[in-house]
C-alpha positions as CSV (number, residue, x, y, z in Angstrom):
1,X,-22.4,5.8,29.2
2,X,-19.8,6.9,27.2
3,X,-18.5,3.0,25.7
4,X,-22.7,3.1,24.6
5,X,-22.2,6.8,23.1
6,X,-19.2,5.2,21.2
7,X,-20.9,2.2,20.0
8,X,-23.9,4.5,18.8
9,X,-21.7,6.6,16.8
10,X,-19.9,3.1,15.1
11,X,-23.4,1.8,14.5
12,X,-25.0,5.4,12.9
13,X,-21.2,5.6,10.9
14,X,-21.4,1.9,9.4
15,X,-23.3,3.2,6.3
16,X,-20.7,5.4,5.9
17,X,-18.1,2.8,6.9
18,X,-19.5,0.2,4.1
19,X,-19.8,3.4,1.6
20,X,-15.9,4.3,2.0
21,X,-14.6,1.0,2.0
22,X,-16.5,0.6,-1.7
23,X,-15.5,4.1,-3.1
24,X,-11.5,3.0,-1.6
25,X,-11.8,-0.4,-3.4
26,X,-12.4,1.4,-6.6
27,X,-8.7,2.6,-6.3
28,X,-7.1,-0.3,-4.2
29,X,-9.3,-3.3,-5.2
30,X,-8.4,-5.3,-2.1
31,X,-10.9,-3.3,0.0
32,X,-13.6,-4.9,-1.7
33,X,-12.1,-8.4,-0.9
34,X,-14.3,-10.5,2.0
35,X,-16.5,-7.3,2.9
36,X,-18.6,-9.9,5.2
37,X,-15.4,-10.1,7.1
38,X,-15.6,-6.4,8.1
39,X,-18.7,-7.8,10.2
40,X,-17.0,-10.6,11.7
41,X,-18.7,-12.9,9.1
42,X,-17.8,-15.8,7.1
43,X,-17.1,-19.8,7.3
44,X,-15.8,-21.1,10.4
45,X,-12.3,-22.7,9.6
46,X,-11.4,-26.1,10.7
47,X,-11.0,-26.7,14.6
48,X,-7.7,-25.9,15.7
49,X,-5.9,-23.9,18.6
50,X,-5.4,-20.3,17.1
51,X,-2.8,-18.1,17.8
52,X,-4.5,-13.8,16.5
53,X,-2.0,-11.4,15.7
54,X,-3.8,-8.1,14.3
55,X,-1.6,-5.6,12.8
56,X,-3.3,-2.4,11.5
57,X,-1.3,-2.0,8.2
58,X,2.2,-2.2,6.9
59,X,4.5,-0.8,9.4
60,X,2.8,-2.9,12.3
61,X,2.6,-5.8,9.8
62,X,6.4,-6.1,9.2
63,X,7.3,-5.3,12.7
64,X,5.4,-8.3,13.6
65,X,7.9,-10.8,11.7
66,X,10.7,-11.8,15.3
67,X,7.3,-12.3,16.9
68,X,5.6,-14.6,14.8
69,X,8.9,-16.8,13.8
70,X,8.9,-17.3,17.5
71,X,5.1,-17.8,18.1
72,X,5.7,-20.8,15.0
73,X,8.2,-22.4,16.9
74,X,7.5,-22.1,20.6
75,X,3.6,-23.2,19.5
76,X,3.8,-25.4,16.1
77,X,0.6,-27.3,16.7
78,X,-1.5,-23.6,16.3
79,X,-3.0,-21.5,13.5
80,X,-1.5,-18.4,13.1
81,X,-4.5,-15.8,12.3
82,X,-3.3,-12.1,11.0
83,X,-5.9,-9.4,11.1
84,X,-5.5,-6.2,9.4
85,X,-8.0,-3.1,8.5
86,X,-6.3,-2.1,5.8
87,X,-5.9,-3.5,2.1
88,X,-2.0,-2.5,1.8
89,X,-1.5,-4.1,5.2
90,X,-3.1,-7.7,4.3
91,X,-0.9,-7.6,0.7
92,X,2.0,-7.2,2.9
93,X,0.8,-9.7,5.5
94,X,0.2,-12.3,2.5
95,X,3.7,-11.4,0.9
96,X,5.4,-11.8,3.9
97,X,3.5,-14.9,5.9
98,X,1.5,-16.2,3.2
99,X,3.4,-19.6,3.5
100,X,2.2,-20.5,6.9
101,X,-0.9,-18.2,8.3
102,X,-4.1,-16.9,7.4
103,X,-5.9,-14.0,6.7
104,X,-8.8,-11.6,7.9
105,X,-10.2,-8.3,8.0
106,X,-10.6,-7.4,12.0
107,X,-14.1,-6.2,12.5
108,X,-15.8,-2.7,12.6
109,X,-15.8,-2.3,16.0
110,X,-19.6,-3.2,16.9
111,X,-19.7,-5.8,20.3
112,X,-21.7,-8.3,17.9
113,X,-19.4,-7.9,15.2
114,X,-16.7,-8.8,17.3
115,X,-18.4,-11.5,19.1
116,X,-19.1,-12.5,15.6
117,X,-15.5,-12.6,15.0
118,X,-14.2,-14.8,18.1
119,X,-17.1,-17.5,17.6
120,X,-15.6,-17.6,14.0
121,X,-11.8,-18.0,14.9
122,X,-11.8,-19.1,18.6
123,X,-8.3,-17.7,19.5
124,X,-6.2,-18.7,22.4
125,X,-4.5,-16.2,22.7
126,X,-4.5,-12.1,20.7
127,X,-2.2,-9.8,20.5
128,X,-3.0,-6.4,19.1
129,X,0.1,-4.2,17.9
130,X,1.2,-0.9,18.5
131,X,-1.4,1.7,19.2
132,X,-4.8,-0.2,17.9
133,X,-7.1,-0.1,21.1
134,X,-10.6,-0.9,20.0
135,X,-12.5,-0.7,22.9
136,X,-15.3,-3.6,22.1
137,X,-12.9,-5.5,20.5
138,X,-10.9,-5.8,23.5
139,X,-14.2,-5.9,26.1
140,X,-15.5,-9.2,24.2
141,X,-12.5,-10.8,24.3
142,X,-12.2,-10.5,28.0
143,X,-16.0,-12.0,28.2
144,X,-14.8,-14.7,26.4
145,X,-11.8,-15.3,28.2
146,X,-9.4,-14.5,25.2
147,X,-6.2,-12.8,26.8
148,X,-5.5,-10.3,24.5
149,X,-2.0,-8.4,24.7
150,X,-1.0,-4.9,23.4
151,X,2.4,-5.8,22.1
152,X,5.2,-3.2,20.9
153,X,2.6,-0.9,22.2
154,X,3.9,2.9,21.5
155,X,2.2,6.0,23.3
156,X,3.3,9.5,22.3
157,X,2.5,12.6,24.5
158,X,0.0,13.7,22.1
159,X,-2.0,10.8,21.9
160,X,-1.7,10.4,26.1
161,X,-2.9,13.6,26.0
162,X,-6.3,13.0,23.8
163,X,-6.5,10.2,25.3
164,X,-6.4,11.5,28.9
165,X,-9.6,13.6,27.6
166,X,-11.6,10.5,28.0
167,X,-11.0,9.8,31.6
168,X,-12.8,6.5,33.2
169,X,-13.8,5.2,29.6
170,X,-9.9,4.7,28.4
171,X,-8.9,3.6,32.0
172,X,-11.9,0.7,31.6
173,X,-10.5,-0.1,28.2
174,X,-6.5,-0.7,29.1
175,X,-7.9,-2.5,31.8
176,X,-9.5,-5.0,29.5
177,X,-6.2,-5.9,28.3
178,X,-4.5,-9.0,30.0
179,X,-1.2,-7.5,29.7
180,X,0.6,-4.3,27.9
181,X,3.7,-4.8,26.7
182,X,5.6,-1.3,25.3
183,X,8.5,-0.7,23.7
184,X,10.1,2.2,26.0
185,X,9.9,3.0,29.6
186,X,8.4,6.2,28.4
187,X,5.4,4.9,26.7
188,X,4.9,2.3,29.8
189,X,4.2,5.4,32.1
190,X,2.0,7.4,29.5
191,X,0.0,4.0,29.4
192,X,0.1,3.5,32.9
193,X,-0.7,7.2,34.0
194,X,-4.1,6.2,31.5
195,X,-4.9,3.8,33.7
196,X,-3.5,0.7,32.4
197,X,-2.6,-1.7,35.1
198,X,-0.5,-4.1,34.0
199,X,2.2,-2.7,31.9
200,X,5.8,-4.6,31.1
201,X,8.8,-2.8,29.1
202,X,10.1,-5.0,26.3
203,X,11.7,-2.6,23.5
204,X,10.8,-2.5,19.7
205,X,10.2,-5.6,18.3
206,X,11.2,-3.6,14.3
207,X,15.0,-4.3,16.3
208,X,14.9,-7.8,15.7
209,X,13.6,-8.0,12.2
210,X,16.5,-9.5,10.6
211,X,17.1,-7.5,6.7
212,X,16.0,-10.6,4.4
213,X,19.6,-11.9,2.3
214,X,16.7,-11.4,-1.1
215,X,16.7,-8.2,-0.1
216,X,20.0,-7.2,0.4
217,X,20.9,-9.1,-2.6
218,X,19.1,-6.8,-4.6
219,X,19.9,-3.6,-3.3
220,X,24.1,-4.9,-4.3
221,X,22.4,-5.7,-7.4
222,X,21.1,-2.4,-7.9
223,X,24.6,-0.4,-6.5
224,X,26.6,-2.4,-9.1
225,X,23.9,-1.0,-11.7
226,X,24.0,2.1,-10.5
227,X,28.0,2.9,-10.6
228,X,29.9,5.5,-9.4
229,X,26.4,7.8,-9.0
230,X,25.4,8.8,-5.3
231,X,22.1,7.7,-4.4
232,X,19.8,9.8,-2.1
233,X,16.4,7.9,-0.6
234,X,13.6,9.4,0.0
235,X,11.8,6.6,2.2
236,X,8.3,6.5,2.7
237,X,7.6,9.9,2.1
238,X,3.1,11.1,2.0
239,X,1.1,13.1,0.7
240,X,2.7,17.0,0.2
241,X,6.0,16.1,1.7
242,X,7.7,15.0,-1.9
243,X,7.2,18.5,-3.5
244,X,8.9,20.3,-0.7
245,X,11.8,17.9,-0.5
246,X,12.1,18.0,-4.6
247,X,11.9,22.0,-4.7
248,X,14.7,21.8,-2.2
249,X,16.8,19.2,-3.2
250,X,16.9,19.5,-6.8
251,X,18.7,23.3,-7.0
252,X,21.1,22.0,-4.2
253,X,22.1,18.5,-5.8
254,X,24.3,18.0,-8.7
255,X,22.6,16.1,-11.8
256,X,24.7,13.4,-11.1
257,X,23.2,12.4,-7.9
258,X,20.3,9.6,-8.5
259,X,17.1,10.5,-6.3
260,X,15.3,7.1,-5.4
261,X,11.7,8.3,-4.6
262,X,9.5,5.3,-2.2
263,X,6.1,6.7,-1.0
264,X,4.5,5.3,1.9
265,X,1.7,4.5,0.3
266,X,1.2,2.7,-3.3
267,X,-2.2,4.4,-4.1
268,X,-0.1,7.8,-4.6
269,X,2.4,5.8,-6.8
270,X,0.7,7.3,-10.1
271,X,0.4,10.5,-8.5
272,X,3.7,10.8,-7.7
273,X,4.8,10.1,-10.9
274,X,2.6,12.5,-12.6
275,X,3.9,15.4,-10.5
276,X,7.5,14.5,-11.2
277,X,7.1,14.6,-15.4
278,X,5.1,17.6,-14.6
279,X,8.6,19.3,-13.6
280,X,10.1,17.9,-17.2
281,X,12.4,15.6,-14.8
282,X,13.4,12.4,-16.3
283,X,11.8,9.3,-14.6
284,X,12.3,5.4,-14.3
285,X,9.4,3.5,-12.8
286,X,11.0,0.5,-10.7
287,X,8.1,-1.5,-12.0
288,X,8.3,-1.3,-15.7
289,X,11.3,-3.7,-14.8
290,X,13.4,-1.1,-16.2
291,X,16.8,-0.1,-15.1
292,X,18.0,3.9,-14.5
293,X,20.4,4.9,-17.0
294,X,23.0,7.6,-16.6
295,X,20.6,10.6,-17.4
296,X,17.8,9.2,-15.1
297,X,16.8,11.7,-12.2
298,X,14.3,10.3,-10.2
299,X,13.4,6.6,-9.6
300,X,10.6,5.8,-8.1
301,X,10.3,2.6,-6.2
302,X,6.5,1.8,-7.1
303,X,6.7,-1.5,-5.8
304,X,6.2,-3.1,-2.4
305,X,8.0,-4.8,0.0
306,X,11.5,-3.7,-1.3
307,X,12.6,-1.0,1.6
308,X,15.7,-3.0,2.5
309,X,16.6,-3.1,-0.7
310,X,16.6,0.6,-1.0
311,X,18.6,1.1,1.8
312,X,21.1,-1.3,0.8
313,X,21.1,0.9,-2.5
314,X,21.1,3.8,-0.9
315,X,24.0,6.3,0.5
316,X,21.5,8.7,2.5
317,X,17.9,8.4,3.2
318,X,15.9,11.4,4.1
319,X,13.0,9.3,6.4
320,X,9.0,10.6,5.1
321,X,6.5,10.9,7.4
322,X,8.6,14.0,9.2
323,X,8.4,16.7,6.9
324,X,4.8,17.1,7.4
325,X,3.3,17.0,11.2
326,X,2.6,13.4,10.9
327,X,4.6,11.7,13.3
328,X,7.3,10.3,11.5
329,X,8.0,6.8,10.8
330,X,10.3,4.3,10.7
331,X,14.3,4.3,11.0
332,X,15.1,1.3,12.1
333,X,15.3,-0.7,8.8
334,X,17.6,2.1,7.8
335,X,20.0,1.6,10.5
336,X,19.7,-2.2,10.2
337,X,21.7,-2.6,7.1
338,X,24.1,0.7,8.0
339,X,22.4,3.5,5.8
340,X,23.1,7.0,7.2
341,X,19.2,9.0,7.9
342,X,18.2,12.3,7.8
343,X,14.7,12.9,9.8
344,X,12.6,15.9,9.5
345,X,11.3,17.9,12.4
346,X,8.2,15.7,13.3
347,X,8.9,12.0,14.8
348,X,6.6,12.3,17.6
349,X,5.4,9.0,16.7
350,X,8.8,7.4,17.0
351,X,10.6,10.0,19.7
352,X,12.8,7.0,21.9
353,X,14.1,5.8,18.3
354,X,14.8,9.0,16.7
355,X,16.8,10.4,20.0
356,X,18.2,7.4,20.5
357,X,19.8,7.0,16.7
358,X,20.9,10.8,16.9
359,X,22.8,9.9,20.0
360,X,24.3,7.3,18.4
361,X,25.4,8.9,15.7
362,X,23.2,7.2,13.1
363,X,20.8,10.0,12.2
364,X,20.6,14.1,12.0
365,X,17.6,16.0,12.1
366,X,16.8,18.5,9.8
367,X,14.7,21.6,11.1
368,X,13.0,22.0,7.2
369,X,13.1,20.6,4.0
370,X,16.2,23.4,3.1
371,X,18.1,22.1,5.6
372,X,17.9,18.6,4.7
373,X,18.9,19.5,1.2
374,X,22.0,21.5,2.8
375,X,22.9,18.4,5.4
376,X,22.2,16.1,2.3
377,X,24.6,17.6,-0.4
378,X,27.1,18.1,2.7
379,X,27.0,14.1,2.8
380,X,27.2,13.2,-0.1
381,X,30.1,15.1,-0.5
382,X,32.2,13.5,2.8
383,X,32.2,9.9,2.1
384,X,34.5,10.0,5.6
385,X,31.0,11.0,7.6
386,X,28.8,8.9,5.7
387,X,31.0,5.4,6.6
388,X,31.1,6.6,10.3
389,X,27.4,7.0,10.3
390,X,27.0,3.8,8.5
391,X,29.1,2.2,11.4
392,X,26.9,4.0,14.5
393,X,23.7,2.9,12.4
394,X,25.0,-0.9,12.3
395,X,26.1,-0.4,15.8
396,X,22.7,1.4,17.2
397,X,20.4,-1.4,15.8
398,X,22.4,-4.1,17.3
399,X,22.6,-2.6,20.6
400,X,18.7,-2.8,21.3
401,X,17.7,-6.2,20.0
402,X,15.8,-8.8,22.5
403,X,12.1,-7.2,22.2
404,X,11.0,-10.4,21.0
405,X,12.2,-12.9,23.4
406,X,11.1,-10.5,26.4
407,X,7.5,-9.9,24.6
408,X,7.3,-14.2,24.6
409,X,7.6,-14.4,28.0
410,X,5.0,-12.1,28.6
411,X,2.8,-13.6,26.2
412,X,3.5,-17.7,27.1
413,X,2.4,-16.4,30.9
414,X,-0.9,-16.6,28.8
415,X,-0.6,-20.0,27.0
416,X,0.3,-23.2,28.0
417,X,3.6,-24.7,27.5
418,X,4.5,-25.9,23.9
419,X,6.9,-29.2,23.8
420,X,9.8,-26.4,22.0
421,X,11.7,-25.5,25.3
């Protein structure tokens, strides 16, 4: 009853669903790309064993990278599919893997949409990232006999807890997975509790991403421009979190101090901007191509795909996504490449990772945007601390690598053998 009540309400929304994704396209033009897709529609590609890695949008998409280098090698003779729902996601996915796989929307999650889908593609094998449990999606796969894996798959309390709302229905669901495969002990027994019966404990996969030399090239690139300034991040910050930070940070920070502003999201890059001339603050846009000069304030890194280089630039990040209750997001690359973090008060999203990098050393939370401002001019005063933190950051992401050989395993238990032993 209630997976019929759900696919009623998908089927009554999808005017609604066709209607957004033409008013988003307006703003982000790649919404409007393939909208047959959305219904599992389109040319059937030539035949050849498919490998289906869907990835919601850019977070999941990046965190997918260990994985899918070892997919290519352990299984050379198969496609490599990437699904996505949103436009930012598939840019990233096509920036990133463009070289080697191809790209689809997944679905609107409507059982002939999605049988549409897997006639299309004909996967071997998918694996769904993170926290993306469509319930058709994963019920016509089992009917035809696609294992389907929730990889990196992340829990929090308050999503186990909605979830939990929904009794039999979600229990039905995880049990339509062939396999779950989550990235701490804590989300396996959330899952589990849910119903899930077949749950394995891998760690993050975002561990093993390995900081691209480009990357880090660039960010040295942009220290040697930058001088003798201090440099504080604000990474991946949303919607009202950079006006708080800025009221906060600005009286507490001497002029001196270079504020490199990255939103999460690049259809608030404009936005952003506008509110930051709107405080008669001096601004460099990191896509006019221009360079900061000495009297530059804010630079706003309107561009994708450059986090590690930020980083790398930066001597302190203050992590977005944690000012606001929205669950935080990710530290990791931070920590990969030794740049000290301050988190905000809401990482529920991330909780193993954010606990686990304060332990180490690597990170300090702030209880409010004034206190970050405090811990941040602290700091960037004590060079000392910063270089120790740099140290437990390098330290902390090293220390919980192998996600991606141990998610493999669980995953070539579902494929046959590839010659690459």
């Amino acid at each position: 009853m209630m997976r019929a009540l759900y696919t009623l309400i998908w089927l009554l929304g999808l005017p609604f669903a066709l209607l957004r994704t033409r008013l988003r396209g307006q703003r982000e033009p790649g919404y409007l790309e393939d909208i047959r897709g959305r219904l599992g529609l389109g040319p059937r590609p030539p035949s050849r064993p498919t490998l289906w890695l869907h990835a919601v949008s850019v977070g999941e998409t990046r965190a997918a990278a260990p994985l899918l280098a070892a997919l290519r090698f352990r299984y050379p003779e198969h496609r490599i599919l990437i699904t996505q729902m949103t436009a930012t996601g598939r840019a990233t996915a096509r920036a990133l893997y463009g070289d080697f796989a191809e790209f689809a929307w997944l679905p609107w999650d409507l059982p002939w949409a999605q049988r549409a889908f897997l006639r299309r593609w004909r996967p071997a094998l998918g694996i769904v990232m993170e926290t993306e449990i469509w319930p058709n999606l994963v019920r016509e796969c089992r009917r035809a006999g696609v294992p389907t894996v929730l990889a990196n798959a992340r829990m929090s309390a308050r999503s186990a807890a909605r979830y939990a709302r929904l009794g039999g229905f979600v229990h039905a669901v995880l049990r339509d997975f062939s396999a779950l495969v989550a990235q701490t002990a804590e989300d396996a027994a959330r899952l589990s509790a849910l119903g899930a019966p077949r749950v394995a404990v891998a760690g993050n996969l975002k561990f093993d991403i390995e900081p691209p030399a480009s990357q880090l090239d660039l960010g040295r690139a942009w220290r040697a421009g930058v001088g003798p300034r201090r440099v504080l991040l604000l990474a991946s910050t949303r919607e009202d979190e950079e006006a708080p930070l800025l009221d906060a940070l600005l009286p507490a920070l001497p002029s001196d101090v270079l504020i490199a502003l990255v939103p999460r999201h690049p259809q608030r890059f404009d936005e952003v901007a506008d509110d930051i001339l709107s405080r008669g603050l001096t601004l460099c846009r990191r896509s006019s191509g221009a360079f900061p000069d000495t009297n530059t304030r804010i630079w706003l890194g309107d561009a994708m795909g450059e986090m590690f280089a930020w980083y790398t630039l930066a001597d302190l990040a203050l992590i977005g996504g944690s000012w606001q209750p929205l669950g935080g997001q990710n530290l990791i690359e931070a920590c990969a490449v030794g740049c000290p973090v301050v988190i905000g008060p809401h990482t529920f999203n991330f909780t193993t990772a954010t606990l686990d990098a304060i332990d180490a050393g690597a990170a300090i939370r702030a209880t409010d945007e004034a206190n970050a401002a405090a811990i941040a001019r602290a700091l960037l005063n004590d060079p000392e601390r910063r270089q120790c933190m740099a140290t437990a950051a390098h330290t902390f992401a090293r220390a919980h690598r192998g996600a991606t050989v141990r998610t493999l395993q669980a995953l070539e238990a579902l494929l046959p053998s590839s010659g690459n032993d």
